[in-house]
C-alpha positions in Angstrom: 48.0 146.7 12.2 45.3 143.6 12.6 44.6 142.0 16.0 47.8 139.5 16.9 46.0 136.7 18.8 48.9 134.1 20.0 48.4 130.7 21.4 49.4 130.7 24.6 49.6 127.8 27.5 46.2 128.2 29.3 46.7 129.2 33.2 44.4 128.4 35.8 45.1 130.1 39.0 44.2 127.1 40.9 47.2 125.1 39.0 49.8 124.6 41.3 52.9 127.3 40.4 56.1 126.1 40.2 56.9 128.5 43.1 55.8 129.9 46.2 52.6 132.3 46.0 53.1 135.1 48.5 51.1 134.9 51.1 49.5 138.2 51.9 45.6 138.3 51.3 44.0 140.8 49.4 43.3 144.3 50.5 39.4 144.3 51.9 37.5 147.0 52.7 34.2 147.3 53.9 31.8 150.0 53.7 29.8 150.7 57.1 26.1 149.8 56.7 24.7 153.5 57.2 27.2 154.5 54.6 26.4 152.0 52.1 22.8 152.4 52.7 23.5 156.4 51.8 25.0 155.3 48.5 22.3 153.2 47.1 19.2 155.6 48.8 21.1 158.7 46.8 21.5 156.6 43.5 17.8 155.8 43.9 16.5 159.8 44.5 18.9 160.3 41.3 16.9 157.7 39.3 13.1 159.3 40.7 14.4 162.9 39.6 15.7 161.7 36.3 12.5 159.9 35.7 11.0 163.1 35.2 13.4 164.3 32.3 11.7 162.8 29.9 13.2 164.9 27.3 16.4 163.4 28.1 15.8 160.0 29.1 16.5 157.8 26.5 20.2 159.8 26.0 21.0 160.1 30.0 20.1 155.5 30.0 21.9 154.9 26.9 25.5 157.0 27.7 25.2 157.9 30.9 26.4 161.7 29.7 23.1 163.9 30.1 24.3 167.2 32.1 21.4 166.7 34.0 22.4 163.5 35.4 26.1 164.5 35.7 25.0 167.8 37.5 23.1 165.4 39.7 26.2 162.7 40.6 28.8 165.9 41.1 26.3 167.6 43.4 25.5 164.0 45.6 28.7 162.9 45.1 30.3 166.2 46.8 27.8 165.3 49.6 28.6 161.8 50.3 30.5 161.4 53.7 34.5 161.9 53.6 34.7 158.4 54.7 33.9 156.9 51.0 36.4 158.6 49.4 39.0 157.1 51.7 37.6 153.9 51.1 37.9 154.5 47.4 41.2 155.2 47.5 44.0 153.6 45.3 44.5 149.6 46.6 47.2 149.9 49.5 49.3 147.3 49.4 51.8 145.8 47.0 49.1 143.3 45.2 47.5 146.1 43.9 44.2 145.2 44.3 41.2 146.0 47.0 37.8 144.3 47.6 35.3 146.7 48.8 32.4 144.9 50.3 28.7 145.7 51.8 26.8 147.3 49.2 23.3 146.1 49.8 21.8 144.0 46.4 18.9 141.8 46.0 19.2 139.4 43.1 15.4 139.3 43.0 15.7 143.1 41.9 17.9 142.8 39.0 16.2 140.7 36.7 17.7 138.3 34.3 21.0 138.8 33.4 21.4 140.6 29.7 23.0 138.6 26.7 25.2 141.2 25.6 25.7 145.0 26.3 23.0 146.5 23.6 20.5 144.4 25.8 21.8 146.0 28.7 21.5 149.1 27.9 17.9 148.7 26.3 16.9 147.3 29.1 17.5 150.6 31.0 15.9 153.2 29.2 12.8 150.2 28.7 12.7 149.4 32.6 14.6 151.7 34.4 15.0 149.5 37.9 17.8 148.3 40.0 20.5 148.0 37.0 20.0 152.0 35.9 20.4 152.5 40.2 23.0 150.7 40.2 24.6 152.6 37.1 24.3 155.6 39.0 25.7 153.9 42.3 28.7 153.0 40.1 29.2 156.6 38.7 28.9 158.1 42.3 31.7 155.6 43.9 33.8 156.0 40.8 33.2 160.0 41.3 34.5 159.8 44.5 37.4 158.2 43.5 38.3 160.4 40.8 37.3 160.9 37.3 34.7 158.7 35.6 35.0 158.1 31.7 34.3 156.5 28.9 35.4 155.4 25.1 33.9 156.4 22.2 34.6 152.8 20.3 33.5 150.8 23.3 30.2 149.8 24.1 28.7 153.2 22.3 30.4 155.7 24.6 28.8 154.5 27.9 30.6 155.6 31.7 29.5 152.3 33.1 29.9 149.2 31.1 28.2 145.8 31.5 30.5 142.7 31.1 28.5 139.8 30.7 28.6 137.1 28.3 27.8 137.0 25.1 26.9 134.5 22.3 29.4 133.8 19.7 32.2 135.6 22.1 33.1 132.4 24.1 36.4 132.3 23.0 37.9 135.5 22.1 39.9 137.6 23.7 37.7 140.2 25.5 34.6 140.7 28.6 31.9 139.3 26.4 34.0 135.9 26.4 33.4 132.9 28.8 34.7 129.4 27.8 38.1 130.4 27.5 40.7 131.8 29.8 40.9 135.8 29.6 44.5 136.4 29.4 46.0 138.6 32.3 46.7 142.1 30.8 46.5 146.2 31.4 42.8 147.8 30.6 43.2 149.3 27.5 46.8 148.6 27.6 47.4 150.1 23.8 46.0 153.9 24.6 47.9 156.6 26.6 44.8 157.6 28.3 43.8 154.3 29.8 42.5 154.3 33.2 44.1 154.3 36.9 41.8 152.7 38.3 39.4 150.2 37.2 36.2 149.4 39.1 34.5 146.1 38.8 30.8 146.0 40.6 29.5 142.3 40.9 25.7 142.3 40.4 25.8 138.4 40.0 28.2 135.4 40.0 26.5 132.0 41.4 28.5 130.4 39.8 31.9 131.9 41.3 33.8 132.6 38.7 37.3 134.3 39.7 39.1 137.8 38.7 42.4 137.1 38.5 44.7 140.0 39.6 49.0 139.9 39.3 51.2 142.6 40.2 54.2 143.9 38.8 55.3 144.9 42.5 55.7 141.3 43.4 57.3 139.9 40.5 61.0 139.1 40.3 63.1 140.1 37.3 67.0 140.7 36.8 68.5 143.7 35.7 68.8 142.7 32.2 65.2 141.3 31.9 64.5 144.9 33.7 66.0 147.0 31.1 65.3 145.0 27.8 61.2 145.3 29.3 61.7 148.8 29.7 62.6 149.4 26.1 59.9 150.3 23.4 59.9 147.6 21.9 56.7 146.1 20.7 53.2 148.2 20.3 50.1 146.7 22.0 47.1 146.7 19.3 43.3 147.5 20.5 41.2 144.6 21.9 38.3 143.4 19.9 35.8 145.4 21.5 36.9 148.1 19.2 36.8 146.8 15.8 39.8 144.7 13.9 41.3 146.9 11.9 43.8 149.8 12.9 46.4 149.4 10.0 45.5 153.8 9.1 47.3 154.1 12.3 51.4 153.9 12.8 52.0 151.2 15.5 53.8 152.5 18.2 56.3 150.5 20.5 55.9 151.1 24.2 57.4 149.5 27.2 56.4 146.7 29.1 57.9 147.5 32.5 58.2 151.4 33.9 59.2 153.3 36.6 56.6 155.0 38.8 57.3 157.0 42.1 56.2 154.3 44.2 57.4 151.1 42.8 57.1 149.4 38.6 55.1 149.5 36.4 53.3 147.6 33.7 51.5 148.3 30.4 50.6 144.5 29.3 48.9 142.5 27.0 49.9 139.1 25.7 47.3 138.8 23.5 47.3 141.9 21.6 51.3 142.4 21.6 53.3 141.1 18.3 56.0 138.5 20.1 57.1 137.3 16.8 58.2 140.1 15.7 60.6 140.8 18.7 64.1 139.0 19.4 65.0 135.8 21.4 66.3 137.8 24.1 63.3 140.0 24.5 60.4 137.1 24.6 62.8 135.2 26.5 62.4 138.1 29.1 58.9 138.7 28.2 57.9 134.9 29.0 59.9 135.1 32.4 57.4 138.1 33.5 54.4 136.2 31.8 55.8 133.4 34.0 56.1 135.4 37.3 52.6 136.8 37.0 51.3 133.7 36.8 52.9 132.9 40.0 51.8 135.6 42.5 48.5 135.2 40.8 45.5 135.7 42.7 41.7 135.2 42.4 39.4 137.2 43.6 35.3 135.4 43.6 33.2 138.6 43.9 29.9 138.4 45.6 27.0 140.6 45.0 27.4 143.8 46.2 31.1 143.9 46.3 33.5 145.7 44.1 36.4 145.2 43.0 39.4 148.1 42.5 42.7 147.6 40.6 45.5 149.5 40.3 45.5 149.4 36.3 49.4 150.8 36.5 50.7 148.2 38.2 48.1 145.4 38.4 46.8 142.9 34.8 43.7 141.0 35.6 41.7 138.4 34.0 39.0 136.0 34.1 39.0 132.1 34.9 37.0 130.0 32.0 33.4 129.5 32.8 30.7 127.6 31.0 27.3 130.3 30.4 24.2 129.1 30.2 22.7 132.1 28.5 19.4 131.4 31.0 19.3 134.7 32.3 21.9 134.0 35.4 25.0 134.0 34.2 27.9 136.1 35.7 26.8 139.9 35.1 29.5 142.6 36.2 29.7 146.8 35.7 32.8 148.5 34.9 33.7 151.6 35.3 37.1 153.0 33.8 38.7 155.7 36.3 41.3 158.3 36.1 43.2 160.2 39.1 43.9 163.4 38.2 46.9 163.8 40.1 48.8 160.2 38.8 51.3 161.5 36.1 52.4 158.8 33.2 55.7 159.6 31.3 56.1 162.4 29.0 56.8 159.7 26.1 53.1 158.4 26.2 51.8 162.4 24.9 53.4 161.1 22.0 51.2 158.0 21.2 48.0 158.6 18.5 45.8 155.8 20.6 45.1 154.2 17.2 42.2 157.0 16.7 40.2 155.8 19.6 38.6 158.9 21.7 37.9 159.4 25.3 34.5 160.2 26.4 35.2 162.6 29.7 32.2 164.6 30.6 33.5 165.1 33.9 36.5 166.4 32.9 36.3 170.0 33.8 35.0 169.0 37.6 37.7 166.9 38.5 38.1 168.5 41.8 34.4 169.0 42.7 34.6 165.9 45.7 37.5 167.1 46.9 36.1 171.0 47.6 31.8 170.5 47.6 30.4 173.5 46.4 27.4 175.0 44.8 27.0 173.5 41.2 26.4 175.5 38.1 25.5 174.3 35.4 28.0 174.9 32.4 28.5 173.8 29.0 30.6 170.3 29.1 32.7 168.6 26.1 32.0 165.2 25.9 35.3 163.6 23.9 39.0 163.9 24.4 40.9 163.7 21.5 44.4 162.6 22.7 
């Protein structure tokens, strides 16, 4: 099946909604200085030590996958104060949604802000510096939250992704884009294997652009809008990132709306999800939850430093338009895709081929080493899920 791009109403979340917002503020955390201080002074004596693998530098800067540097984070990240893994637990509250502030960055140690991804990543094996640092940083906070990984099709495998944007991306559909509104929707919302937990790290925004974040938990549907929505009804295609053709693959229908232990849930994508090929009663009840998202929307403006977690179960996020200047300041985020290894999806998903796209989980076989720090031996590690 090829992409399915519709043309939807633009939303700004600073339009008024045609209904009350609710009025609870986003979860916000904030790390204590020492602790912070600890995170970036242990990401830095991983980037010294690492320096002196030169046999392995150019693969450990490009992926992020070298079992020298994952040996490194597991052991660190074991040894990182109890306090950071209940601050990098799951958002709390019904939205969904946490800001974790007080990680300390300079803008004067980042450099300019990379065009696109590739550059990104050159520029770490050529310059090493804060970004790699903060690579790591993002690795050991997303360690400590649960399981780090990384696709195969996206971005050339890497654990920590830059989103930045990109020339000739303005308007499509994806992280590299800018001018044009990123439509809310799930992370990866087309694969079973998608993340928990996303983690955004803001390295630079002057220009404020918001995150938009809408949960499922706070919208209101009927029972017949509930149970059409929790049909399989409709697959969700991948996003441009990974190519634009997936028609070898059988398109699978999935449901929008599920049932977790704690509350709904949502697998969603507007952009990537064939409407016109589904009934008036089901886009009726699809636009009514399009509708209700947009109205307990919220924005989050990341600073430097700060990070953003979201729930990717129950929360879609997007991106207000923003004009780039491509002048080496732009907006420059990391992302790191996370799973919790004890947050079950439903059986039916096992059934799902992903539309061939791969996993890259090197810490897969150590998911438990932050909860129980022990002596780390170094063993052989696959570096690809299949499923």
């Amino acid at each position: 099946m090829n992409h399915v791009l519709r043309e939807r109403k633009p939303h700004h979340p600073a339009d008024t909604p045609r209904h009350p917002v609710p009025t609870e503020p986003l979860e916000r955390r904030t790390l204590p200085t020492a602790l912070a201080e600890e995170i970036i002074g242990t990401a830095t004596e991983i980037a010294v030590t690492i320096d002196s693998m030169s046999d392995s530098s150019a693969r450990i800067c490009h992926t992020l996958t070298d079992p020298g540097l994952l040996d490194l984070v597991d052991e660190h990240a074991a040894a990182l104060p109890e306090a950071l893994r209940g601050a990098l637990r799951p958002p709390a509250t019904s939205a969904g949604a946490t800001v974790i502030t007080g990680l300390p960055l300079h803008d004067t140690d980042l450099g300019p802000t990379p065009r696109d991804w590739r550059e990104a990543a050159a520029w770490s094996v050529e310059r090493r510096g804060a970004s790699l640092r903060l690579d790591i940083a993002m690795l050991l906070l997303a360690r400590c939250a649960g399981e780090p990984f990384g696709w195969q099709g996206q971005q050339g495998g890497r654990l920590v992704n830059n989103i930045v944007p990109s020339p000739g991306h303005e308007h499509e559909q994806s992280g590299a884009s800018s001018t044009t509104l990123l439509c809310p929707h799930t992370e990866d919302a087309f694969h079973p294997r998608r993340a928990n937990l996303l983690m955004l790290g803001c390295l630079r925004n002057p220009d404020r652009v918001g995150t938009t974040v809408s949960s499922v938990r706070q919208v209101s549907l009927d029972e017949g809008q509930r149970r059409l929505l929790g049909e399989a009804r409709l697959p969700i295609v991948p996003d441009v990132s990974y190519g634009n053709d997936f028609d070898r693959h059988p398109a699978v229908p999935i449901a929008t709306v599920g049932a977790g232990d704690d509350g709904p849930t949502l697998r969603y994508d507007p952009a990537y999800t064939p409407l016109d090929a589904a009934d008036d009663e089901f886009r009726s009840a699809y636009e009514h939850l399009g509708d209700e998202l947009e109205r307990v929307c919220r924005t989050a403006v990341l600073a430097p430093g700060e990070l953003l977690l979201v729930d990717n179960d129950v929360v879609v996020h997007g991106r207000v338009p923003f004009a780039p200047r491509y002048d080496g300041t732009d907006r420059w985020l990391k992302r790191v895709n996370v799973r919790l290894p004890h947050r079950r999806r439903p059986a039916a998903e096992a059934a799902e081929n992903g539309y061939g796209q791969h996993t890259v989980t090197p810490f897969q076989a150590r998911i438990d080493r932050c909860v129980r720090p022990t002596k780390i031996h170094i063993r052989h590690r696959g570096t690809e899920d299949p499923t």
